[in-house]
C-alpha positions, 0 to 999 in steps of 0.5 A: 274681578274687574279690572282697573282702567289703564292710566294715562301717561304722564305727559307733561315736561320733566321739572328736573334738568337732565331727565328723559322728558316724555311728550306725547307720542313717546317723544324723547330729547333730542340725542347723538349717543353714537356721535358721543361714543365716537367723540370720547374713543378718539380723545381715549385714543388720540390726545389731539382730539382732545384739543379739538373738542374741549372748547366747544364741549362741556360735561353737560353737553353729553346726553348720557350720564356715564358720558358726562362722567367719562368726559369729565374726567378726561377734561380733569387729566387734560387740565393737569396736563396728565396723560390721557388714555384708557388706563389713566381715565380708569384710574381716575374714575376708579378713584372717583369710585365712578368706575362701576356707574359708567360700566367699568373698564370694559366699556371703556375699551369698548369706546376705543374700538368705536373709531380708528382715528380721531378725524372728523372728532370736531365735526362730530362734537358740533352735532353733540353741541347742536343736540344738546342746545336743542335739549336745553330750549326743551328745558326751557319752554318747560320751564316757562309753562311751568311758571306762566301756570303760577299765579304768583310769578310776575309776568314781567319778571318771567318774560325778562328771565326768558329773554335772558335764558334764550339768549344765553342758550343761543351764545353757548356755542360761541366759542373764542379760539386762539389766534395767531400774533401774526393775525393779531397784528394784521387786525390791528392794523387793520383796525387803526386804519379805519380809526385814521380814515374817522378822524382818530373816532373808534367808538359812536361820536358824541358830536361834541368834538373837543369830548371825542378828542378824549374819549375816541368816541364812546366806545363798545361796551362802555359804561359811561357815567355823566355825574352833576349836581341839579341845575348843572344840565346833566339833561341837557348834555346828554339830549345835545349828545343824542340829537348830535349822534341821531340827527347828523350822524343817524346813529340810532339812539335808546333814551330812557328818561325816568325823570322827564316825560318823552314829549318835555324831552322832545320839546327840548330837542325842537327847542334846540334844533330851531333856535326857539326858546323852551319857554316860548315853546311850552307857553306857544308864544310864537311870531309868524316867522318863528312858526316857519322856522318851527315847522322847517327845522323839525323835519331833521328831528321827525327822521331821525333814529331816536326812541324815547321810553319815559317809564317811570321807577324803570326796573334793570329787569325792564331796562334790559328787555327793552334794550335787547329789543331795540337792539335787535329790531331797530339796530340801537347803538347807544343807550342813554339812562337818565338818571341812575338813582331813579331806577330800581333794582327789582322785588329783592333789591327793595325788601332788602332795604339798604339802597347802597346795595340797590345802587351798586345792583344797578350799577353792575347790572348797566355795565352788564347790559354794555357789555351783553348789546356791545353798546356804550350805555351813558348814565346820568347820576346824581351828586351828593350834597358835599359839593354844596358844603365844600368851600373853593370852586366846588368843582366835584371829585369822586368821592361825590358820587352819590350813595355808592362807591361802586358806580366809579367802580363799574364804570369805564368813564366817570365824568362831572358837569361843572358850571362856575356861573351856578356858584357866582364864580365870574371866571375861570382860573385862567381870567376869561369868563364863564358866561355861559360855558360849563366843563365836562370833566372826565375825572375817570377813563379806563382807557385814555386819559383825564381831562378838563373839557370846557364848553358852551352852555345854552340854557334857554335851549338846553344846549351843550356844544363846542367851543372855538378851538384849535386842533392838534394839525392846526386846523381850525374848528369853528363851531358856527353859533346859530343863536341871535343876540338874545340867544346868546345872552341867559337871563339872570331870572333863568339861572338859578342860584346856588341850591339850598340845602334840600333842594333837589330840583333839576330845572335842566 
């Protein structure tokens, strides 16, 4: 009888997480069972092991499963401040009734002859963690073929999923130890010395200096949300924003902007920097000597560390893999989105259909991105039609953040753009005149105070910029205008009037 041919293994990787997975060649994942062995006798038989190890490992660390088990309960007992020794970890387990799975009180004993002391049991636990790391990016790469191969995954999607994954598995053997109050206090100072030498700055200076009074900077971390009605210059603000940390300070600077396209955002920039009218700029109407000033001045702009990204309908899935990439290769300090409601959240978010929902998705998924690049993201936001019907000032407040509470629920800093002059209103309470100023009102600040932050206005060159002002020593700032006599003054024709109902048009 003839027999059948033998039959090929099966080669390719494991789907479930935690199985042997077999490669060609007989390969087997990485493992350190002796240095297992040897981590779970010391902490059997010495509870200072125990604090040694419990924060750089977990029960998915240990490659064999009756050491996942046994670890397990150990961390159980340790947590309850209970007594750990073979005696307590066999009740435990036997109460568990898991005793039998891990090989009964016998191997227990077993484990505690492994090792004389508990020395070395940290050293011993990094190479567990370091085997297991290298376990999990097997899983991963896995993981990755297995849905690369199905034609119905998104290829975008995937590729942000992967990012994520490897960048988790590469923070999961950062640990936080405690510190000492001494120590603590010695870092502070430290810290606080620094910020005296930056003129009292601990976050990326917005150049604007009367905002940076308040603010300290924009901080680490921070989700800075920069909210107005159309027409306000929410677009302007944060363009002086980036042109004043990119050029003067060479800060490097990610924009996004949904809205505009990268060469509108830029012409805007050169508009600014050379003193020239935008509208002068997009028509081409030029004089010999404003062609000199051009050509002179935009040499700042051509150095400086800015990147533009102008993809329309910008996902938080895309948004975050362009953000890990600019901050890795091209060191990005600051994010800017502009503006938030013209994100998506992604395939589930849409079928959904509540956009209330979508927003606070993105809102959430903004301030995790602040948090994971240790950067402050600044996001434009758009206000809801209340401040147009309200009557007084229409000066806005939170309560008009647009189609979601939890933006000013997310974010460390909420702050308003508030021009009178779009409103007919010729002065500010205090008699002077609102030609050409706006305020930034910071109507939210996690870690500061609030404040009303009056500033000039240049609308022709979509500009925002200080006002003459007197700082706290008595030492005078003064803000040297180079605009001309026509810069200076805006154009009835330009400003628009107050917007009608329906009108979401964002001329700034």
């Amino acid at each position: 009888m003839a027999q059948s041919p033998p039959q090929k293994p099966d080669n390719h990787l494991s789907k479930q997480k935690g199985e042997v997975i077999a490669l060609d060649k007989g390969r087997v994942p990485p493992q350190a069972l002796d240095m297992e062995e040897a981590v779970l006798g010391a902490m059997l038989i010495d509870n200072a092991a125990i604090g040694e190890v419990i924060d750089i490992l977990n029960a998915e660390s240990f490659y064999k499963e009756a050491h996942k088990i046994i670890y397990g309960i150990i961390k159980e007992l340790f947590s309850n401040s209970e007594p750990v020794d073979i005696l307590t970890v066999g009740s435990a387990l036997r109460k568990e009734g898991q005793l039998q799975a891990v090989g009964g009180d016998y191997y227990l004993v077993q484990l505690s002859q492994k090792v004389s002391s508990s020395a070395h049991s940290e050293y011993h636990a990094r190479i567990i963690m370091q085997k297991y790391l290298q376990r999990e990016m097997i899983h991963l790469a896995g993981d990755i073929i297995n849905k690369a191969f199905d034609e119905t995954s998104d290829v975008f999607e995937l590729l942000d999923e992967s990012e994520q994954s490897l960048f988790e598995v590469a923070h999961k053997n950062v640990t936080k130890n405690y510190e000492s109050a001494d120590n603590l206090i010695a870092e502070a100072i430290r810290r606080i010395e620094e910020v005296s030498k930056k003129e009292g700055l601990s976050g990326v200076p917005s150049g604007l200096m009367s905002v940076d009074q308040v603010t300290g900077g924009w901080q680490p971390s921070d989700l800075v949300v920069i909210a107005a009605r159309p027409a306000m210059g929410k677009t302007a603000m944060v363009l002086s924003m980036a042109r004043n940390m990119s050029v003067d300070h060479k800060i490097p600077v990610a924009l996004f902007s949904l809205e505009m396209s990268s060469v509108q955002l830029i012409t805007r920039l050169i508009s600014g920097e050379t003193n020239i009218e935008s509208d002068k700029l997009r028509k081409g109407n030029l004089e010999p000597d404003e062609w000199q000033q051009l050509l002179t001045k935009v040499r700042k702009l051509e150095d400086a560390p800015l990147y533009i990204d102008d993809t329309p309908a910008l996902s938080v899935f895309d948004l975050r893999a362009k953000c890990r990439r600019l901050v890795a290769q091209k060191g990005v300090k600051v994010i800017i989105v502009d503006y938030l409601q013209l994100m998506t959240a992604g395939t589930q978010a849409k079928q959904s259909g509540n956009r209330e929902q979508e927003i606070s998705t993105i809102s959430r998924s903004l301030k995790s991105i602040a948090k994971e690049m240790n950067v402050p993201v600044l996001a434009l936001a758009q206000l809801s039609r209340a401040v147009e019907t309200r009557g007084g000032d229409k000066r806005p407040i939170l309560s008009d953040l647009r189609e979601s509470g939890a933006i000013e629920q997310d974010a460390d800093i909420v702050s308003f753009i508030y021009r009178p002059e779009y409103y007919q209103i010729e002065e500010w309470p205090d008699g002077t005149p609102t030609d050409n100023q706006g305020e930034l009102i910071i109507a939210k600040h996690r870690n500061g105070g609030t404040a009303d932050v009056r500033l000039n206005f240049y609308g022709k060159l979509a500009r925002f910029a200080d006002l003459e002002q007197e700082l706290g020593g008595g030492e005078a700032l003064q803000f040297q205008s180079k605009m001309n006599d026509e810069d200076d003054a805006i154009n009835d024709d330009y400003l628009p009037g107050p917007g009608k109902p329906g009108d979401d048009s964002v001329p700034f």
